[in-house]
mmCIF file of the N, C-alpha and C atoms, coordinates in Angstrom:
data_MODEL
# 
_entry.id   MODEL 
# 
loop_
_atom_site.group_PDB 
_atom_site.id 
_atom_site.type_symbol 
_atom_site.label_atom_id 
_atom_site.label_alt_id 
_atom_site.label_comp_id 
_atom_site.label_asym_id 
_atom_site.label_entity_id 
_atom_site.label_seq_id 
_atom_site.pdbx_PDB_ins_code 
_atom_site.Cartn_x 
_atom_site.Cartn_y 
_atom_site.Cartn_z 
_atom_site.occupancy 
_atom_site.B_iso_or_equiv 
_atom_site.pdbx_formal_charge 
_atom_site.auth_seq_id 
_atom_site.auth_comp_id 
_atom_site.auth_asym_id 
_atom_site.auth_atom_id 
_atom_site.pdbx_PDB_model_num 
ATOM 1   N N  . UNK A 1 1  ? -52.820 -2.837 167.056 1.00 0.00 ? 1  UNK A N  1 
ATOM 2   C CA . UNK A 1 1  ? -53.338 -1.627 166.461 1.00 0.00 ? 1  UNK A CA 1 
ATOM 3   C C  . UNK A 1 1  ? -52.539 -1.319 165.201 1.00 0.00 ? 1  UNK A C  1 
ATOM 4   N N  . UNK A 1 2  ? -53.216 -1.631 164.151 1.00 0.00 ? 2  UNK A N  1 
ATOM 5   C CA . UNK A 1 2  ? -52.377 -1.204 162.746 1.00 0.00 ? 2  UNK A CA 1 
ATOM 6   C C  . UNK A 1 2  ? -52.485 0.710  162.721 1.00 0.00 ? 2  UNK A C  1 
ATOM 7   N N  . UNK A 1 3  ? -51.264 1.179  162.484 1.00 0.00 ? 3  UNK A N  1 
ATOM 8   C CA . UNK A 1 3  ? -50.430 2.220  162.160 1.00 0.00 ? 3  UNK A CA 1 
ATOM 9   C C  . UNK A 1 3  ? -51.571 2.940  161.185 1.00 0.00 ? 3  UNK A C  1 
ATOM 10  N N  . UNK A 1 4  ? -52.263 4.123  161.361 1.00 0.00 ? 4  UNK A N  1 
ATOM 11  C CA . UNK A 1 4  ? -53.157 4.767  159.624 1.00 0.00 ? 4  UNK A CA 1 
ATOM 12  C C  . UNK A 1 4  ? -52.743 5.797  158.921 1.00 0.00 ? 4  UNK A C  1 
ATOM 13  N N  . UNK A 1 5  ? -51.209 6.129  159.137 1.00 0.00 ? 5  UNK A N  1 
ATOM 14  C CA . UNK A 1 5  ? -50.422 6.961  158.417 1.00 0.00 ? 5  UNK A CA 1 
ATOM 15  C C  . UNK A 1 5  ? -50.962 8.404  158.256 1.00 0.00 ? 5  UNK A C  1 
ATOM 16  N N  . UNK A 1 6  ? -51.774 8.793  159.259 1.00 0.00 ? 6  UNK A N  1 
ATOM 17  C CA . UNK A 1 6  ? -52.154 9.575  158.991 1.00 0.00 ? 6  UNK A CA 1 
ATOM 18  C C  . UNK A 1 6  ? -50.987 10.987 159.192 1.00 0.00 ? 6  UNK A C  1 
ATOM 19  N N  . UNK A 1 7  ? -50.219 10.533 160.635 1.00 0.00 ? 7  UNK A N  1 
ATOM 20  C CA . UNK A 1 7  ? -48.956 11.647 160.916 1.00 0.00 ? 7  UNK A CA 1 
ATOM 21  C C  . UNK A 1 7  ? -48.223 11.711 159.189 1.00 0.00 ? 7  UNK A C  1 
ATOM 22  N N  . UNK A 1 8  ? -48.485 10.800 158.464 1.00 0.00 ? 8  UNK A N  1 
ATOM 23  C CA . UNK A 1 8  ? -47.520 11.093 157.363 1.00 0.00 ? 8  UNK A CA 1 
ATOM 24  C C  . UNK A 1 8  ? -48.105 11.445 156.501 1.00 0.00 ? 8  UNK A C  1 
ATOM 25  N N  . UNK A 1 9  ? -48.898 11.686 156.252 1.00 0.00 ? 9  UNK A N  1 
ATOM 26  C CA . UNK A 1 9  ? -50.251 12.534 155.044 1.00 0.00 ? 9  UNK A CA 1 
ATOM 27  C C  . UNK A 1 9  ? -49.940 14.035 155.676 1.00 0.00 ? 9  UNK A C  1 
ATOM 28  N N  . UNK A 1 10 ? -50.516 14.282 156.918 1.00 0.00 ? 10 UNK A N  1 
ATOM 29  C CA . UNK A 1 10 ? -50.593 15.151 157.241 1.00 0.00 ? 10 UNK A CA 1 
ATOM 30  C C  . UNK A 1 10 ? -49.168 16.400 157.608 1.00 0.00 ? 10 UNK A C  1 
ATOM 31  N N  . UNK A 1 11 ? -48.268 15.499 158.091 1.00 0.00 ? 11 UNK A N  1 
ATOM 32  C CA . UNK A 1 11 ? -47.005 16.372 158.680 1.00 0.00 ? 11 UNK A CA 1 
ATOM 33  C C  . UNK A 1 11 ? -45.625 15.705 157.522 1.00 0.00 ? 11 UNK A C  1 
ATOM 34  N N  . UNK A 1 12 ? -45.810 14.794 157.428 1.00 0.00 ? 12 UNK A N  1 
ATOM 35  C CA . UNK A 1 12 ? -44.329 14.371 155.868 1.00 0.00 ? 12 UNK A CA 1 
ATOM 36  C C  . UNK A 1 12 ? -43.738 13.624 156.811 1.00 0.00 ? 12 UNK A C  1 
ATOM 37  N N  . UNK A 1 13 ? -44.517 13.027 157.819 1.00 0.00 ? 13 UNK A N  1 
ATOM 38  C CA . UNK A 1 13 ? -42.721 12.463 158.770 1.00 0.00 ? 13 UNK A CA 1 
ATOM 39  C C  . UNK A 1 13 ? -43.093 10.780 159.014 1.00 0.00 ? 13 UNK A C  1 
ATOM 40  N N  . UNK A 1 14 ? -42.501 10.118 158.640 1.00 0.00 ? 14 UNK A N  1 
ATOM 41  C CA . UNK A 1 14 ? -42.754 8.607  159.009 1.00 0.00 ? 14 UNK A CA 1 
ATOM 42  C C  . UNK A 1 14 ? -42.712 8.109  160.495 1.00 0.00 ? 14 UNK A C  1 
ATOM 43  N N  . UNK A 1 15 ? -41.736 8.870  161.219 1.00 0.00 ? 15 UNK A N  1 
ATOM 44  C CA . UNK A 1 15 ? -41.339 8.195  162.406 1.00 0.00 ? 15 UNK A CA 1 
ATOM 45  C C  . UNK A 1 15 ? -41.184 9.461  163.645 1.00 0.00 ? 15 UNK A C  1 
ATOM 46  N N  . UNK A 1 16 ? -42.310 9.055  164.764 1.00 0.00 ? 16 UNK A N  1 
ATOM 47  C CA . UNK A 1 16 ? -42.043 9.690  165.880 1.00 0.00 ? 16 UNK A CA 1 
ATOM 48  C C  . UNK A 1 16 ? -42.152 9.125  167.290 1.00 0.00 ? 16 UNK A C  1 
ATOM 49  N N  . UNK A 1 17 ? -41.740 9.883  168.278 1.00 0.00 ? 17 UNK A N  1 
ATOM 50  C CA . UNK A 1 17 ? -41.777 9.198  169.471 1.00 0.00 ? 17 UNK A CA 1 
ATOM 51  C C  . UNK A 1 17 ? -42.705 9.996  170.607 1.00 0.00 ? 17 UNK A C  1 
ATOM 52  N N  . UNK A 1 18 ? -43.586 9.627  171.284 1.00 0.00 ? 18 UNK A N  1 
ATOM 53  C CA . UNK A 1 18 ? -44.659 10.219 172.065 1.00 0.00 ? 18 UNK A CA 1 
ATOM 54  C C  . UNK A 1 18 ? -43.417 10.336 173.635 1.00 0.00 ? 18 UNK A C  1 
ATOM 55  N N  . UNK A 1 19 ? -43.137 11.099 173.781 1.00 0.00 ? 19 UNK A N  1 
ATOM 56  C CA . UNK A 1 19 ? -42.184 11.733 175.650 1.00 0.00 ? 19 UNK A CA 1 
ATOM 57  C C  . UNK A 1 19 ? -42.559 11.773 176.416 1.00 0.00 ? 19 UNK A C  1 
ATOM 58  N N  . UNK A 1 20 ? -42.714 11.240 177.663 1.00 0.00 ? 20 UNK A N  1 
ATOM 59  C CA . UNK A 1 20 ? -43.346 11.855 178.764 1.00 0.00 ? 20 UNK A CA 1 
ATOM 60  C C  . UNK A 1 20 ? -42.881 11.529 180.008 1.00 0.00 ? 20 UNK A C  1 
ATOM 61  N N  . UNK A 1 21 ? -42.817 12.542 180.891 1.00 0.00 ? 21 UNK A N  1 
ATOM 62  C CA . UNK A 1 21 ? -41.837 12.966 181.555 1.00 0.00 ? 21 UNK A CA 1 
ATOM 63  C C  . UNK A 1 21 ? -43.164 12.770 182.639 1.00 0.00 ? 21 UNK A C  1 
ATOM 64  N N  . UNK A 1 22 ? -42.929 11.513 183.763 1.00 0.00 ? 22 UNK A N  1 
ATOM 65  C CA . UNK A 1 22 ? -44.023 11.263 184.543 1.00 0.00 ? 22 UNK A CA 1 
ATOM 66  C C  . UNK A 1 22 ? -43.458 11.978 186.086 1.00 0.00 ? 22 UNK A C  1 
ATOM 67  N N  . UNK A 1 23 ? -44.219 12.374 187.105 1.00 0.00 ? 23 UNK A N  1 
ATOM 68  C CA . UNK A 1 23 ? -43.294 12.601 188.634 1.00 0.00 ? 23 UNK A CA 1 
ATOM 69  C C  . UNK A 1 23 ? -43.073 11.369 189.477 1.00 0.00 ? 23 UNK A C  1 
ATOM 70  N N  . UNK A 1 24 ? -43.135 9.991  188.882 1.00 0.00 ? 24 UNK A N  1 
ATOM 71  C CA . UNK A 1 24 ? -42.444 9.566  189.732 1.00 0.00 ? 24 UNK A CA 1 
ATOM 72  C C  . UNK A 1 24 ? -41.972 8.091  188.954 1.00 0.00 ? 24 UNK A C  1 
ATOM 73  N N  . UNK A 1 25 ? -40.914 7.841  189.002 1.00 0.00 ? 25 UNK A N  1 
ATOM 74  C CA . UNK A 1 25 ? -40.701 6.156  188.093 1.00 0.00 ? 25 UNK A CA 1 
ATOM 75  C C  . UNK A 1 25 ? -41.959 5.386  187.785 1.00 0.00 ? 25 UNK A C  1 
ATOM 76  N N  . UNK A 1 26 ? -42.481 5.171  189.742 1.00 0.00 ? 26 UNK A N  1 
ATOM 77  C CA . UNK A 1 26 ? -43.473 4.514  189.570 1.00 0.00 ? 26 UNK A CA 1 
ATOM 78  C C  . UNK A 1 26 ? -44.676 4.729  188.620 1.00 0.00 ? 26 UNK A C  1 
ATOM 79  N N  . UNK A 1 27 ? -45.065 5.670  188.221 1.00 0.00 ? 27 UNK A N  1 
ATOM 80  C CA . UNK A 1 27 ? -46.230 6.259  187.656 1.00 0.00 ? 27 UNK A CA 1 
ATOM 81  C C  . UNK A 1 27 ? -46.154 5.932  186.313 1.00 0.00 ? 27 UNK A C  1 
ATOM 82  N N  . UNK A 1 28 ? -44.565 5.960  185.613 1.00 0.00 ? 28 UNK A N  1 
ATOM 83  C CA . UNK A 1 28 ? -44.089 5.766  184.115 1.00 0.00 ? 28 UNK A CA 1 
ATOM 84  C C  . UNK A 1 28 ? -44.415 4.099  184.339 1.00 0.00 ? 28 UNK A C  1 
ATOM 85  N N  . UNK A 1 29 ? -44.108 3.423  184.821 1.00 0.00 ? 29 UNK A N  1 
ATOM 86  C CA . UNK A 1 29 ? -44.286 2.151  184.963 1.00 0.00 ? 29 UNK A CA 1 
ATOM 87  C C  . UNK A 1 29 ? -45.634 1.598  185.034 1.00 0.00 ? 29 UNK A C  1 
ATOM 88  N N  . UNK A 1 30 ? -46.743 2.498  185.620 1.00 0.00 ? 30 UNK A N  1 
ATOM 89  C CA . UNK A 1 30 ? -48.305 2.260  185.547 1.00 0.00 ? 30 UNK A CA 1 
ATOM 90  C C  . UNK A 1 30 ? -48.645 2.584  184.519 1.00 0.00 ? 30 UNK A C  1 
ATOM 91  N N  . UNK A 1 31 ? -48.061 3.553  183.840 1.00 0.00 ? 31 UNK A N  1 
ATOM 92  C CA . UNK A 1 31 ? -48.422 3.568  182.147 1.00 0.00 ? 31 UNK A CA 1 
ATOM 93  C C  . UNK A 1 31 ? -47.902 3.137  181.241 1.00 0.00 ? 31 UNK A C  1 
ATOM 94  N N  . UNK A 1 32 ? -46.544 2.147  181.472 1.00 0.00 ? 32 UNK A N  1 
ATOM 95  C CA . UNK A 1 32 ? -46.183 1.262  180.262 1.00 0.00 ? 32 UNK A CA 1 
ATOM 96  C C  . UNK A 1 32 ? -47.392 0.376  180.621 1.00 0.00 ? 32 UNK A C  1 
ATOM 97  N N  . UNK A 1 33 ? -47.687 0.024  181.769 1.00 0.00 ? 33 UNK A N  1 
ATOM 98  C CA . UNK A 1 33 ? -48.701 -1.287 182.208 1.00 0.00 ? 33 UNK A CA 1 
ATOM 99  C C  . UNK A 1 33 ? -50.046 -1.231 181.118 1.00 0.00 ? 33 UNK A C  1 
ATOM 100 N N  . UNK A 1 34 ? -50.197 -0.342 181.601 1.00 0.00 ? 34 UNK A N  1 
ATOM 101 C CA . UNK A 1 34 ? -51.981 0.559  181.172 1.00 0.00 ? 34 UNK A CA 1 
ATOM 102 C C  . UNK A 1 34 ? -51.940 0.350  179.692 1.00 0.00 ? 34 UNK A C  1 
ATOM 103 N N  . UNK A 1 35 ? -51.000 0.560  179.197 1.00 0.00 ? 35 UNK A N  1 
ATOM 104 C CA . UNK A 1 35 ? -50.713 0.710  177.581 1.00 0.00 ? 35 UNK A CA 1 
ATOM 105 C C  . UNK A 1 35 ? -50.721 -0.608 177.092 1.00 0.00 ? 35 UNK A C  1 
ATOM 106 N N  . UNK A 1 36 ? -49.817 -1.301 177.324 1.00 0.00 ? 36 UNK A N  1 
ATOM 107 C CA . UNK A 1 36 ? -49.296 -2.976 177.484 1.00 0.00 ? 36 UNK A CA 1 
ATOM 108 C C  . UNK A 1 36 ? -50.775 -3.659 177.475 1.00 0.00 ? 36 UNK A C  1 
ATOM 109 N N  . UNK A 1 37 ? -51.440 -3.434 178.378 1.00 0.00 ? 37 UNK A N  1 
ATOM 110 C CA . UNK A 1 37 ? -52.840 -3.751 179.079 1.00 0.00 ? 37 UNK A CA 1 
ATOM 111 C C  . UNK A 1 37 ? -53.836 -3.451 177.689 1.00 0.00 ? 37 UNK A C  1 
ATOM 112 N N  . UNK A 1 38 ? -53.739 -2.333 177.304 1.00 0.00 ? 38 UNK A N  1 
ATOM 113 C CA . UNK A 1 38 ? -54.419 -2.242 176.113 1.00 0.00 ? 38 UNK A CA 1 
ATOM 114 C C  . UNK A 1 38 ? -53.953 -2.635 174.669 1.00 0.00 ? 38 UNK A C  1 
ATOM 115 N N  . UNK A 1 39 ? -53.243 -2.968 174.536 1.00 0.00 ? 39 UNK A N  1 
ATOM 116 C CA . UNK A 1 39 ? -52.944 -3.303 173.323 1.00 0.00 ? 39 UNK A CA 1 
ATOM 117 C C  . UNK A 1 39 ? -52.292 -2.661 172.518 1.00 0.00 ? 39 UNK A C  1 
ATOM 118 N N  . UNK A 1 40 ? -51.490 -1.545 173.130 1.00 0.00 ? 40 UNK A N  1 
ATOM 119 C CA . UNK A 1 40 ? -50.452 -0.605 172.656 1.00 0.00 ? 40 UNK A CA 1 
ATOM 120 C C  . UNK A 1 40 ? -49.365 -0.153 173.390 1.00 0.00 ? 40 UNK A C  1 
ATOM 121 N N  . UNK A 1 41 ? -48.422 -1.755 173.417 1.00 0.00 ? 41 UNK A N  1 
ATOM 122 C CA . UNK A 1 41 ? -47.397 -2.307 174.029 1.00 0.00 ? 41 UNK A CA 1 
ATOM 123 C C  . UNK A 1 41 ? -46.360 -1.699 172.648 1.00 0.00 ? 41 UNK A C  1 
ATOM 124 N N  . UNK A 1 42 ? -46.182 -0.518 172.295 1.00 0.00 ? 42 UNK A N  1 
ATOM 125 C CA . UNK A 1 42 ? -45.004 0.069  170.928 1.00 0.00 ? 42 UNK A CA 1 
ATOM 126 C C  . UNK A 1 42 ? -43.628 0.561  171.882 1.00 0.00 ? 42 UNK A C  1 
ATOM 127 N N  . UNK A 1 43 ? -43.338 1.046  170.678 1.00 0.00 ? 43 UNK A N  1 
ATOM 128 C CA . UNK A 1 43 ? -42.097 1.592  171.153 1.00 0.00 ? 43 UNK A CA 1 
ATOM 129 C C  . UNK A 1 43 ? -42.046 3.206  171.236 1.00 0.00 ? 43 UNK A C  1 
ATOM 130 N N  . UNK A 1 44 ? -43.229 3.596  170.181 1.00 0.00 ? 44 UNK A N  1 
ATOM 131 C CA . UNK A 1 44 ? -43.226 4.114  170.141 1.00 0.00 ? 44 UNK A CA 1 
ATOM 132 C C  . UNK A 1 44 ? -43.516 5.152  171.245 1.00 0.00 ? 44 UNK A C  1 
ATOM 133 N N  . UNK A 1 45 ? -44.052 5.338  172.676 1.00 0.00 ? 45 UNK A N  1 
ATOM 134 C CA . UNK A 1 45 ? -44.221 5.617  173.805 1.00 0.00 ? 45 UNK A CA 1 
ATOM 135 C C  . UNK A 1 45 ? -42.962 5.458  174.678 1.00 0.00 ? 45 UNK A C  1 
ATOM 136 N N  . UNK A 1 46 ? -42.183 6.273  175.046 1.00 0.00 ? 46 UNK A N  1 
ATOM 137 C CA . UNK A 1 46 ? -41.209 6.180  176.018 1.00 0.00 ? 46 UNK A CA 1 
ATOM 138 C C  . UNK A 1 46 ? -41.828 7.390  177.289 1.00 0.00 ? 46 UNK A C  1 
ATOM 139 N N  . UNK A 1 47 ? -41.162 6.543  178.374 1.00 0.00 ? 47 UNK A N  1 
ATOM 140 C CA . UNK A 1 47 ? -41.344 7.531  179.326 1.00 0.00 ? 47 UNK A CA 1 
ATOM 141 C C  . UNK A 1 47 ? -40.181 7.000  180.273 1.00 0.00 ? 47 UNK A C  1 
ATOM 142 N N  . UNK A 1 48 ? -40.280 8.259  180.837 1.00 0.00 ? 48 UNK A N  1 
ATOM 143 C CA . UNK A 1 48 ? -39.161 8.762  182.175 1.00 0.00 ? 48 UNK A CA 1 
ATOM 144 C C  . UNK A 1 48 ? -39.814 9.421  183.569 1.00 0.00 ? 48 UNK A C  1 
ATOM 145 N N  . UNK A 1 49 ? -38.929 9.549  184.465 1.00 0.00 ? 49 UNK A N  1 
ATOM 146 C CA . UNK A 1 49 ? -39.379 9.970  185.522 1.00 0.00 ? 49 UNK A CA 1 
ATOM 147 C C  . UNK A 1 49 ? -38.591 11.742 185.626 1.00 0.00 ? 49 UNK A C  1 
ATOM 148 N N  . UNK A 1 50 ? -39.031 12.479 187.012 1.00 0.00 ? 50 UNK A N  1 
ATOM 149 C CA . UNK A 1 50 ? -38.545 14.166 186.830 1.00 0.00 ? 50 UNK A CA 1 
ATOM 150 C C  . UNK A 1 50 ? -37.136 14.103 187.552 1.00 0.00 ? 50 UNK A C  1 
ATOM 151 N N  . UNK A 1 51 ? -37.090 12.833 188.340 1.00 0.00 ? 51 UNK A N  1 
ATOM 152 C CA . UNK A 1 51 ? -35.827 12.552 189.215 1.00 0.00 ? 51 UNK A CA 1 
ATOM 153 C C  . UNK A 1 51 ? -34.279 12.054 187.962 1.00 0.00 ? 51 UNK A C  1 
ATOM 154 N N  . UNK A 1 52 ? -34.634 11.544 186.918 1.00 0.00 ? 52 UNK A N  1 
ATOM 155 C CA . UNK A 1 52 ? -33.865 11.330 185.671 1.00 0.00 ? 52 UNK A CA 1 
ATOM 156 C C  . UNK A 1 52 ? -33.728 12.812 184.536 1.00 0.00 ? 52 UNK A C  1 
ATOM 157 N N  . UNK A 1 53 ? -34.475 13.604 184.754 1.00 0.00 ? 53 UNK A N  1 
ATOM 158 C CA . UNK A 1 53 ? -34.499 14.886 184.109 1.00 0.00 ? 53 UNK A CA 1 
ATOM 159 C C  . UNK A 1 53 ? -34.200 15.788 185.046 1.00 0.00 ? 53 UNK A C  1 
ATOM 160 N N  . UNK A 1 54 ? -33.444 16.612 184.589 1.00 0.00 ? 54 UNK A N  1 
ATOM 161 C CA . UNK A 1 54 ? -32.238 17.774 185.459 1.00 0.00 ? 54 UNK A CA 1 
ATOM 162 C C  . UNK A 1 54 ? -31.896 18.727 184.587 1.00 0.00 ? 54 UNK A C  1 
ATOM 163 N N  . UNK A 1 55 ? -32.817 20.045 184.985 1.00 0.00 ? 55 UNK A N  1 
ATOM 164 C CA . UNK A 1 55 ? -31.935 21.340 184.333 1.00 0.00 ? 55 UNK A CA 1 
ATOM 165 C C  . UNK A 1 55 ? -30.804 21.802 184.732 1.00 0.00 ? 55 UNK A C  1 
ATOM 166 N N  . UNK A 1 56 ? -30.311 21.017 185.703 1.00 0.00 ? 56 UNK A N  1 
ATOM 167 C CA . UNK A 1 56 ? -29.004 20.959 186.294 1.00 0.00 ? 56 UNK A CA 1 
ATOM 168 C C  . UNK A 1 56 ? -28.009 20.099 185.726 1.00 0.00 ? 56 UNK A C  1 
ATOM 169 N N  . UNK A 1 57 ? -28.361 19.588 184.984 1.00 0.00 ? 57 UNK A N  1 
ATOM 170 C CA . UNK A 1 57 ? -27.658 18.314 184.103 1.00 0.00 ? 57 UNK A CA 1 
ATOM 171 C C  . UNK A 1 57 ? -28.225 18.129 182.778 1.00 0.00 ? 57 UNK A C  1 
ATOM 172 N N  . UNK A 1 58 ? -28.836 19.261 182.116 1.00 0.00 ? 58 UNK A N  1 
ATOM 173 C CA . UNK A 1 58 ? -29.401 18.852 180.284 1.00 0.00 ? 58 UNK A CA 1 
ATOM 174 C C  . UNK A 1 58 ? -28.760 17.438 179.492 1.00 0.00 ? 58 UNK A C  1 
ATOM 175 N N  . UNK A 1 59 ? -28.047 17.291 179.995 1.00 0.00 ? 59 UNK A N  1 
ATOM 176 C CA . UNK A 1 59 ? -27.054 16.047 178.705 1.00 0.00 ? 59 UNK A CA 1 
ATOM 177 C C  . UNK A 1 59 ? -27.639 15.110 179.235 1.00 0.00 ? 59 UNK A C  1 
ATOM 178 N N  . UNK A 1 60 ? -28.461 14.736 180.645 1.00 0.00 ? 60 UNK A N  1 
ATOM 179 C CA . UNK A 1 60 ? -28.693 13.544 181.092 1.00 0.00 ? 60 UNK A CA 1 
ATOM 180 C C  . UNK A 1 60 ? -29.910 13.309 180.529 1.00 0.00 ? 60 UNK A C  1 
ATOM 181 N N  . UNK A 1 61 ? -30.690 14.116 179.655 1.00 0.00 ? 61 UNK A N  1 
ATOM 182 C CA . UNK A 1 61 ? -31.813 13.421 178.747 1.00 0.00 ? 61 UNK A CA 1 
ATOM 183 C C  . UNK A 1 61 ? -31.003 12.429 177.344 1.00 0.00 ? 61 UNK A C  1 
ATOM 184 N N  . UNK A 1 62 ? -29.900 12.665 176.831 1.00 0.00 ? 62 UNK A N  1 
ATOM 185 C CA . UNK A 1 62 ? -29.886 11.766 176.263 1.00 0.00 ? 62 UNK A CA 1 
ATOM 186 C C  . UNK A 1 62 ? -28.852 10.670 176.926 1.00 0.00 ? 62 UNK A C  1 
ATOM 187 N N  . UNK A 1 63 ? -29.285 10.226 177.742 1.00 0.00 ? 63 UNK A N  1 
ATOM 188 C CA . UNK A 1 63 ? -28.585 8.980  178.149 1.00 0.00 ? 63 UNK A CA 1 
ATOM 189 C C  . UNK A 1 63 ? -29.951 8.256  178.382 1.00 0.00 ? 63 UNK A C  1 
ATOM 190 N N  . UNK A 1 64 ? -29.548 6.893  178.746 1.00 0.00 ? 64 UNK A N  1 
ATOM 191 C CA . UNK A 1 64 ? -30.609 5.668  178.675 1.00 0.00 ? 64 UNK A CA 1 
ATOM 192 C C  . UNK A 1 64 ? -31.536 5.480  179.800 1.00 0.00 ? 64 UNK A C  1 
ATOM 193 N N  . UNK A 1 65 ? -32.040 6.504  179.622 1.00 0.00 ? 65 UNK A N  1 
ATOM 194 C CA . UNK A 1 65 ? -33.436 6.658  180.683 1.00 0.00 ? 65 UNK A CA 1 
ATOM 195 C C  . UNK A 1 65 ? -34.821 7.003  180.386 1.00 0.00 ? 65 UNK A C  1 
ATOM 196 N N  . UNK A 1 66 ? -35.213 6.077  179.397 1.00 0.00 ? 66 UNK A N  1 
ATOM 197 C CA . UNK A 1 66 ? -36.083 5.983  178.892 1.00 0.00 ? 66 UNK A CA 1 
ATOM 198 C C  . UNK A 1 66 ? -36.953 4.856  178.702 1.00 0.00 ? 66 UNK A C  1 
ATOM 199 N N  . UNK A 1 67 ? -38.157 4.133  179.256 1.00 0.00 ? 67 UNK A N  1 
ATOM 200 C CA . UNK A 1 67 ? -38.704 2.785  179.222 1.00 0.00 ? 67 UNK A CA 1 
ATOM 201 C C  . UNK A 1 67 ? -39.738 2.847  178.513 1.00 0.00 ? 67 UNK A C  1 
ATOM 202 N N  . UNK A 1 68 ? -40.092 1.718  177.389 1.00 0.00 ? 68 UNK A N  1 
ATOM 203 C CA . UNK A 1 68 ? -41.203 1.539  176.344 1.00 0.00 ? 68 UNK A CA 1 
ATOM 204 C C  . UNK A 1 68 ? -42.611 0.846  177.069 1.00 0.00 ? 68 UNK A C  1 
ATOM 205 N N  . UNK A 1 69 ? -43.657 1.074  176.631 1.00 0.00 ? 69 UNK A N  1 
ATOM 206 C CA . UNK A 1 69 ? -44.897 -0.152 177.184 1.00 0.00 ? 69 UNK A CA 1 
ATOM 207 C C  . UNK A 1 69 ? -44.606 -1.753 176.539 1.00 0.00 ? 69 UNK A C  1 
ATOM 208 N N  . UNK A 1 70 ? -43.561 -1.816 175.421 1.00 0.00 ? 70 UNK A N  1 
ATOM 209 C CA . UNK A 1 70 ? -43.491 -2.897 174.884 1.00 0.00 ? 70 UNK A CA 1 
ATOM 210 C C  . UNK A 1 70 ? -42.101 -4.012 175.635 1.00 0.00 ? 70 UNK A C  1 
ATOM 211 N N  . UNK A 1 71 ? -41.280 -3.190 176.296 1.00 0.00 ? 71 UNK A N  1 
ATOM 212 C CA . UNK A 1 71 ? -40.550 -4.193 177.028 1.00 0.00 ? 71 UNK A CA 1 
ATOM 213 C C  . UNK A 1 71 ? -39.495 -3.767 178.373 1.00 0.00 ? 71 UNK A C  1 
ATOM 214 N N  . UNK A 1 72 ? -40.849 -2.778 178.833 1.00 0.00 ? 72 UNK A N  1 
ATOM 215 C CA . UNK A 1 72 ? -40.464 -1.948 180.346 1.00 0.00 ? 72 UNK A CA 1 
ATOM 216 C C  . UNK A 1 72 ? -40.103 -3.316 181.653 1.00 0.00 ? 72 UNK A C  1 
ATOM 217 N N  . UNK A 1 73 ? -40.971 -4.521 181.276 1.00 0.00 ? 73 UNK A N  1 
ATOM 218 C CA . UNK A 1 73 ? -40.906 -5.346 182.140 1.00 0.00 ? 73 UNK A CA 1 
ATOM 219 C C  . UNK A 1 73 ? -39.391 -6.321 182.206 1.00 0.00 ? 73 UNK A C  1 
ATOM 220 N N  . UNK A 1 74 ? -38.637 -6.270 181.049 1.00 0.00 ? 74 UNK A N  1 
ATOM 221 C CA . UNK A 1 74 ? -37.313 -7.113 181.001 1.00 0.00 ? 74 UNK A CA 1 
ATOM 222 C C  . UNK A 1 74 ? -36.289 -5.768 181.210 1.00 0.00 ? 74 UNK A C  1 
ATOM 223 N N  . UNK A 1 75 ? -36.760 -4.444 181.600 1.00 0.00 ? 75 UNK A N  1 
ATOM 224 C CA . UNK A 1 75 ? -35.400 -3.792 182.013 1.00 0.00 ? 75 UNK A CA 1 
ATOM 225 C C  . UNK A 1 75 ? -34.596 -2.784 180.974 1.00 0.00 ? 75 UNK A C  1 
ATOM 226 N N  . UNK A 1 76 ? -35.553 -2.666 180.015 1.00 0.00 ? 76 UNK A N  1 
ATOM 227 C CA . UNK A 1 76 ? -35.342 -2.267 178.730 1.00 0.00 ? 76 UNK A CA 1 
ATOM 228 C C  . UNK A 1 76 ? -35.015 -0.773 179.172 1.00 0.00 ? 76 UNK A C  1 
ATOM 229 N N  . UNK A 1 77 ? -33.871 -0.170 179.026 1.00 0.00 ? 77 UNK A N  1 
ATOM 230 C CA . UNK A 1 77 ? -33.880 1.616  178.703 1.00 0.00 ? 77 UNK A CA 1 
ATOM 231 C C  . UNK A 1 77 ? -33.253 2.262  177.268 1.00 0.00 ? 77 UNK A C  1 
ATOM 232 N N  . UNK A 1 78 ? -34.107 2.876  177.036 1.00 0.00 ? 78 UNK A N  1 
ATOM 233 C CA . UNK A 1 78 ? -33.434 3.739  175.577 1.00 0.00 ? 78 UNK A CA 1 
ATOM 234 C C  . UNK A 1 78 ? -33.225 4.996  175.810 1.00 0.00 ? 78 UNK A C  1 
ATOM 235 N N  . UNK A 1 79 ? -31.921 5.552  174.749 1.00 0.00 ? 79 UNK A N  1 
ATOM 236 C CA . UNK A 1 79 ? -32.173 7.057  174.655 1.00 0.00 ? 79 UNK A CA 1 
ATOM 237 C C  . UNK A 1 79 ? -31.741 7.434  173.286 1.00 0.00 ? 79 UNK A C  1 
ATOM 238 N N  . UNK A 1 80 ? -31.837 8.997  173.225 1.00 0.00 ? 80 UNK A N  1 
ATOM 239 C CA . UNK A 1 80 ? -32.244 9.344  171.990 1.00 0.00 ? 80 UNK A CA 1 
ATOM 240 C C  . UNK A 1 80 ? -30.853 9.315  171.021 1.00 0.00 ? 80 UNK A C  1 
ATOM 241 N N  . UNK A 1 81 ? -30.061 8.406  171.326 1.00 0.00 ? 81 UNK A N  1 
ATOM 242 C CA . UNK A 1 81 ? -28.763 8.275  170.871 1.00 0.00 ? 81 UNK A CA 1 
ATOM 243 C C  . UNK A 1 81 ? -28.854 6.784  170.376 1.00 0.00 ? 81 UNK A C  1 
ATOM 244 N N  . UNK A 1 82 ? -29.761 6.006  170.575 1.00 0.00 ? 82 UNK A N  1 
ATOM 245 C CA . UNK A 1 82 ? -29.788 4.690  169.969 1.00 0.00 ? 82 UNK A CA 1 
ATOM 246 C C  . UNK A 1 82 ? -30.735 4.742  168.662 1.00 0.00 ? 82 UNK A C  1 
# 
């Protein structure tokens, strides 16, 4: 899927990341699949589970708990510090 710049016409920003905060690992993992599956295996898509997110712990969103549709399957985690 080629990129149509439109977020950058419209808002000034080149680069963003789509979040989503699924209820269960498993579920983030059916939608890197689903994505992967379609042909929008980016990076731009990260997701997490609600068991890795803690208003009891805020700082633990930026640590590396975050998996892409483009390489959820080799173990890949990012966070917003890389």
């Amino acid at each position: 899927m080629k990129p149509q710049g439109k977020h950058t016409a419209r808002y000034g920003i080149t680069n963003f990341r789509v979040i989503t905060v699924t209820p269960t690992k498993q579920r983030a993992l059916n939608l890197c699949q689903k994505l992967q599956k379609a042909g929008l295996a980016s990076k731009r898509f990260w997701f997490t589970d609600l068991e890795s997110v803690s208003a009891n712990e805020p700082m633990g969103i930026l640590e590396k708990i975050f998996i892409t549709p483009r390489d959820f399957e080799e173990g890949a985690l990012y966070s917003f510090r890389d």
